[in-house]
N, C-alpha and C positions, 0 to 999 in steps of 0.2 A: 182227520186221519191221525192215528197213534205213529208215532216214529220210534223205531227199534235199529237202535246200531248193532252192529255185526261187525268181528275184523279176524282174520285170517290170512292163512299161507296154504295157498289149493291148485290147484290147474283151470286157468282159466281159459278161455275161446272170445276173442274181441273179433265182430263183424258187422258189416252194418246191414243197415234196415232201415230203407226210405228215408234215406239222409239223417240217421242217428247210428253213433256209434255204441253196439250195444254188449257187455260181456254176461257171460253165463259161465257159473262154476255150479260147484252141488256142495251139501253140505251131510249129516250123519245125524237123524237123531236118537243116534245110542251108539254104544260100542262095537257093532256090527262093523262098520263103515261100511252102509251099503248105498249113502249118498241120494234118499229118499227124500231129501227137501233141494226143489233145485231154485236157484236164486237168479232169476233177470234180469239184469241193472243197467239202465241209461248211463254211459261215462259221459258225465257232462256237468258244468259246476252246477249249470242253474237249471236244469230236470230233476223230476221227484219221482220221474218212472211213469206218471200216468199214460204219457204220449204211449206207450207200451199197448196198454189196454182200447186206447184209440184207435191203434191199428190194427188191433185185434177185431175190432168192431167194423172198420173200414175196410181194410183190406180183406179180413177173412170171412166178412159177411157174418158173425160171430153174434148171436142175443145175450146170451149167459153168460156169468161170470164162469161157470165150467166148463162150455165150448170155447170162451177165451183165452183161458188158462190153457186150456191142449193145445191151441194154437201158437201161444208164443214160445212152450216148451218144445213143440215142434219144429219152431224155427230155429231156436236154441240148439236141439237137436242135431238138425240139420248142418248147421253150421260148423260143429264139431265132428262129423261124422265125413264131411266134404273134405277136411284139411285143408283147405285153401285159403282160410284164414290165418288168420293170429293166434296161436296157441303158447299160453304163457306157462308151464309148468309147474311152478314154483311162486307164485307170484301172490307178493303180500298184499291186503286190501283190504279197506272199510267201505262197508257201505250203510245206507242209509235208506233202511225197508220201511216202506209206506202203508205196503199190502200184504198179508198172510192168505194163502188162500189154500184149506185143505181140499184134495178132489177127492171126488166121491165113490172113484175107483181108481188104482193106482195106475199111472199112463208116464213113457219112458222112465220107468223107474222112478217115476217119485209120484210121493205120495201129498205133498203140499211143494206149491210155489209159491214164493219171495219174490214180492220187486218194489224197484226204489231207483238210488242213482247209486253208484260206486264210483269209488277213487281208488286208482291203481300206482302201487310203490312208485311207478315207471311215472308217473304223472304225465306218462306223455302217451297218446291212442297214436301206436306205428301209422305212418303216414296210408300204407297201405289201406287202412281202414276208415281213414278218412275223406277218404277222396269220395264222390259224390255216387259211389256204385250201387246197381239200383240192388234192392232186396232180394233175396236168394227165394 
């Protein structure tokens, strides 16, 4: 797998999933900012994001790499959409993307998903998030 760093200041949502703490922000690709690439990321030193796609396959019953993608942006979704998570606003971050994966039709607004592990300015996942809460 190719590794592609990324680092930014965007709004993030940290929430977990089957005991990982996972964030999702979106990203622009062009001047629009219409936030059509959204990015998944394991906060976690030693994840590379695939556990992502495993749960994708387990949990959501999922064969394809495009029924798995809509699955985890769905959670993603989900999760920001709920507010009952961690919503960082501002919040500066590198991550460290494993997977590129365009969809073949555009689904919550984005048109490819990113995932990997990310590191958050805060270096710390609010406790809130970490605690062993089962997946949304």
């Amino acid at each position: 797998m190719s590794l592609t760093v990324l680092a930014a200041t965007s709004r993030v949502t940290v929430f977990p999933l089957e005991g990982l703490s996972v964030a999702y922000t979106t990203q622009s690709s062009d001047r629009r900012d219409l936030g059509d690439i959204g990015l998944v990321a394991v906060v976690d030193e030693c994840s590379d994001g695939e556990e992502l796609w495993r749960l994708a396959r387990d949990l959501g019953g999922r064969n394809g790499d495009q029924d798995r993608a809509r699955w985890l942006l769905t959670q993603a979704s989900r999760a920001r959409v709920v507010a009952s998570y961690v919503n960082l606003p501002d919040e500066t971050w590198t991550a460290q993307v494993r997977r590129r994966l365009e969809l073949d039709t555009p689904f919550a607004n984005h048109d490819v998903l990113l995932t990997g592990r990310i590191a958050l300015r805060s270096r710390a996942v609010p406790a809130k998030v970490r605690t062993d809460e089962r997946s949304i």
